[in-house]
N, C-alpha and C positions, 0 to 999 in steps of 0.2 A: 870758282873751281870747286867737283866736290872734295867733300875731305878725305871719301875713302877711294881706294884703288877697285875698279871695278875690275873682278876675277874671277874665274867659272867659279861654282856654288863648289862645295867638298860636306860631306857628310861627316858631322862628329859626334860622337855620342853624349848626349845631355849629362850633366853636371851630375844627376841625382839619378845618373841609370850605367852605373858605372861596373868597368871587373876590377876587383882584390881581392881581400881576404882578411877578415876580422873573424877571431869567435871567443868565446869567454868563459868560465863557470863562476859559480855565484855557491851561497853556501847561507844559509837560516840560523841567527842569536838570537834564544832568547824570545823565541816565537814568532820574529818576525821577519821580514824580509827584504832589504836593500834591494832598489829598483836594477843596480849596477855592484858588480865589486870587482876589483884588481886581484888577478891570479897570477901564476908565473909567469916569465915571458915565454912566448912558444918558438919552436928550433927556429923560426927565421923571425926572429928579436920583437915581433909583434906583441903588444898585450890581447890575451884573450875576454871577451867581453859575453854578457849573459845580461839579458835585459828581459824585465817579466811584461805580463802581456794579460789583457779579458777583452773578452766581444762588449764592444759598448751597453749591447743590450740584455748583457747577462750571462756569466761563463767562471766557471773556476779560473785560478791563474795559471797560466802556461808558461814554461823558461824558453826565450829566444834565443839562438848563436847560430851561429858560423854562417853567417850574411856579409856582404861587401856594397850593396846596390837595392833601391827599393823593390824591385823585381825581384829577388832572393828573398826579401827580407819578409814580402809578401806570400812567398811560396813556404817557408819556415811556418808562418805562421796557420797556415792551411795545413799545414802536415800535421801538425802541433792539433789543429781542431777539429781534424778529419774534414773540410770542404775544399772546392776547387777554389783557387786560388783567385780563378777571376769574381766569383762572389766578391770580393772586396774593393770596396769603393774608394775609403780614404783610410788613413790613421791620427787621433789625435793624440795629443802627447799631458798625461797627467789631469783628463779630464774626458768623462764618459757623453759630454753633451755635443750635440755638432755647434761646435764652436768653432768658428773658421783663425780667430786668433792663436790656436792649438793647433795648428795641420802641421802634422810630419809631413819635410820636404827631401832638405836635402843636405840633412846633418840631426843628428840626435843628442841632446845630452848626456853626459855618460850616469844622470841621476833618473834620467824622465820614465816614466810608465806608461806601455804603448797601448792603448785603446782602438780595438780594430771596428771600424763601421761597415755594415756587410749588407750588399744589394738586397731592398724591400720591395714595395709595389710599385712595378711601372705603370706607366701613363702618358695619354697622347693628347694635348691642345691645342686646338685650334687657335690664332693669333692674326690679330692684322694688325699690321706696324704701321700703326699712326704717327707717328712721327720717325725722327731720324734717329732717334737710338732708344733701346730698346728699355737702356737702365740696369744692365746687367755688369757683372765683372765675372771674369771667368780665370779659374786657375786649372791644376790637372793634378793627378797623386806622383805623376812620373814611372805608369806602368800602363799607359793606351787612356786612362778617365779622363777627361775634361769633366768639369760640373763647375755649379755655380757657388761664388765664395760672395758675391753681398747684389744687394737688389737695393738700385734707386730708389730714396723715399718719389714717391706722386710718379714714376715713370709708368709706363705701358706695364711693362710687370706687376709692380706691384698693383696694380688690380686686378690681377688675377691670382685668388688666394691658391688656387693648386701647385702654384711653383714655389717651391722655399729654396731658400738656404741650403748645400749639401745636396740639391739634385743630382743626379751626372745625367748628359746632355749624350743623349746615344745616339738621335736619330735626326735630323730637320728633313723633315719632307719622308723621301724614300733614302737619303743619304748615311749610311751608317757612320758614325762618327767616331768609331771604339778604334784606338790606336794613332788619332792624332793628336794635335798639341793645343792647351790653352789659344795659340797666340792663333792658329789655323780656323778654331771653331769660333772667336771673336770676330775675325774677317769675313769667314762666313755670315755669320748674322748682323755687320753691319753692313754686309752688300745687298742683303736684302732688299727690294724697293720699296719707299715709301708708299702704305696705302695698299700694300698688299697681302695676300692671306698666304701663312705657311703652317706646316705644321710639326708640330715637336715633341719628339718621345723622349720622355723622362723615368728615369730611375730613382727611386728615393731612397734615403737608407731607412734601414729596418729599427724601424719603433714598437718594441714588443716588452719596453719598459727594465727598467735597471735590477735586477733580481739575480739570486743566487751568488750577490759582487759587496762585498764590504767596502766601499768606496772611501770611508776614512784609513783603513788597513796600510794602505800603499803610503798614507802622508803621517803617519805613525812611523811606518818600518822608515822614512827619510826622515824625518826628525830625528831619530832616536839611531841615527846608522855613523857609523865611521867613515865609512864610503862616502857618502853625502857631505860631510862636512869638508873633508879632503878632496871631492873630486867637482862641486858642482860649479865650478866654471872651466869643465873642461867638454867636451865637444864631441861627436863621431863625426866626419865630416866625410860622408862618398864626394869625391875628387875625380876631377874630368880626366886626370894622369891614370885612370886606371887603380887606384890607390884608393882604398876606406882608413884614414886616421885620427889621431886623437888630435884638436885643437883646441886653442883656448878661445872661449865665448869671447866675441866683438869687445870692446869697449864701449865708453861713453859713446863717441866719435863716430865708432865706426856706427852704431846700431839707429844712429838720427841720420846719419846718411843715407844708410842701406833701407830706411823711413819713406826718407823723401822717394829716395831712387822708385820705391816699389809706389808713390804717389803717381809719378811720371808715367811707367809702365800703365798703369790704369786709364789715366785720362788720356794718353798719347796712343795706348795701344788693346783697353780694354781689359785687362789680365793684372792678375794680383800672384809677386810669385821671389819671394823673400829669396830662396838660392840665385832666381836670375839678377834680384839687385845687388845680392854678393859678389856675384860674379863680376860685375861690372864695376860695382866702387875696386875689385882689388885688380882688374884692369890698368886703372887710372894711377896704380903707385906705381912709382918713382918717374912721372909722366909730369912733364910742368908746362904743357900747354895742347890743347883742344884739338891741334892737329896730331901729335903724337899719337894721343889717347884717341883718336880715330882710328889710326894704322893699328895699332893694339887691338881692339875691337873687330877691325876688317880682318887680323892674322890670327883670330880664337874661333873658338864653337859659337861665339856670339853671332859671328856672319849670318848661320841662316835664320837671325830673324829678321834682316832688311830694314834696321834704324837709319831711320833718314839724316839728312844733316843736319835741319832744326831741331832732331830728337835730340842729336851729339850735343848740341852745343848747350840744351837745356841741360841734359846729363853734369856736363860739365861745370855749368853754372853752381848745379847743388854740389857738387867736390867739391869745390874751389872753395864755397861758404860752409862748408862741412871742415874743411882743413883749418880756416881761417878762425872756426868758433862761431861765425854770427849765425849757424844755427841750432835753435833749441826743441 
């Protein structure tokens, strides 16, 4: 029997594309400048938050607020630099490099420093998939991107040095692909048939070199901050409830869990996507057996992505050893 109830589809809005309301101010000691600082509360008891910000590739610092949802937070930060907002590919968090261990998803530190990467040169390659999978993992920013977050060593990709790391994945064929999801543009190209030619417009980010940016500045003004020392295991966390608020960073526990989980997502489903394995481990609490924690999964936002019930039960295998300690 499966484990979930099958029910017509329902539309919910992604974890990391959320409406609230957060915003902040921030204030410069002594020269320098905390990434984050605590201000009053505002009339409806929220703290206000202010987060600084540079173009990867070279920008004075900009102050960020009054965002709730990566799509706001996005458009902020284009007002702030004078471009369209869709120019922007991803963000990483406390590091100017495309480094996909850095991607802003779908919770910010209240210390981290936002690094914005903004659409470079595109490009179209030819490809024929010799085998059955391509070698790719694919995540998305959670505002329409898909792009690629790690590339098989010895796969079909990686011999072709024009795709890296940080592409966004726009087109397969004639198919525009801007505004769907990681998990949509993985299926896509694993239905590809073997032994066939396709082709794929890529977008890269913009590599015009780290200038006009003091990159040690930002881990000075954290060291040397009040803020930092008091707040860096606290969280902004966009909430599927419609709500952007402060939480506290995972634990031990929870962050070799939400490890494995985003392990699974990859090989079961192609996509690398740290809020969707949050989502899922906290699914699973106060759930003590595989079929519950099914029905939980079938009654969230998690439904549209159609985990199977070998997917469930692997899920659950890593909670279980995640709970128990025997994983490290």
């Amino acid at each position: 029997m499966s484990l979930f109830k099958k029910r017509t589809a329902k539309k919910e809005t992604p974890a990391h594309e959320t409406n609230g309301d957060v915003s902040d101010s921030r204030h410069s000691q002594n020269g320098t400048r905390s990434s984050v600082e605590k201000a009053p509360e505002s009339s409806v008891g929220r703290p206000k938050l202010v987060f600084h910000c540079q173009l990867a590739h070279g920008s004075p610092t900009g102050l960020i607020s009054g965002f709730s949802n990566v799509r706001e937070l996005y458009q902020k930060i284009a007002e702030c630099y004078e471009f369209p907002a869709e120019d922007i590919l991803f963000c990483t968090l406390n590091t100017h490099k495309v480094d996909m261990t850095k991607l802003l998803g779908g919770q910010i530190g209240l210390d981290d420093f936002i690094f914005v990467h903004r659409k470079g040169r595109p490009k179209e390659i030819e490809i024929t998939k010799s085998e059955d999978a391509l070698g790719l993992t694919i995540t998305d920013n959670g505002a329409g991107y898909a792009f690629i977050k790690r590339i098989k060593e010895g796969s079909v990709i990686d011999t072709i040095k024009h795709i890296q790391v940080g592409d966004h994945i726009e087109k397969i064929n004639s198919e525009n692909l801007v505004g769907r999801r990681h998990f949509e543009v993985a299926k896509m190209l694993k239905e590809i048939p073997k032994n066939s030619n396709f082709t794929i417009r890529l977008v890269e980010p913009l590599k015009d070199g780290f200038i006009n940016v003091d990159p040690k500045g930002w881990i000075l003004a954290k060291a040397g901050s009040q803020t930092y020392a008091n707040w860096h295991q606290e969280t902004l966390r966009f909430r599927a409830n419609g709500q952007a608020q402060i939480e506290e960073q995972p634990n031990d526990e929870q962050r070799v869990a939400i490890d494995k989980i985003n392990n699974l997502l990859e090989n079961f489903m192609g996509i690398n996507d740290t809020e969707l394995a949050t989502l899922i481990w906290e699914q699973a609490q106060g759930k003590s057996n595989s079929m519950d924690f099914a029905e939980a999964v079938d009654n969230s936002e998690l439904e549209e992505f159609g985990f199977t019930d070998d997917f469930i039960i692997e899920l659950w295998g890593v909670i279980t050893d995640a709970r128990s300690g025997r994983l490290k």
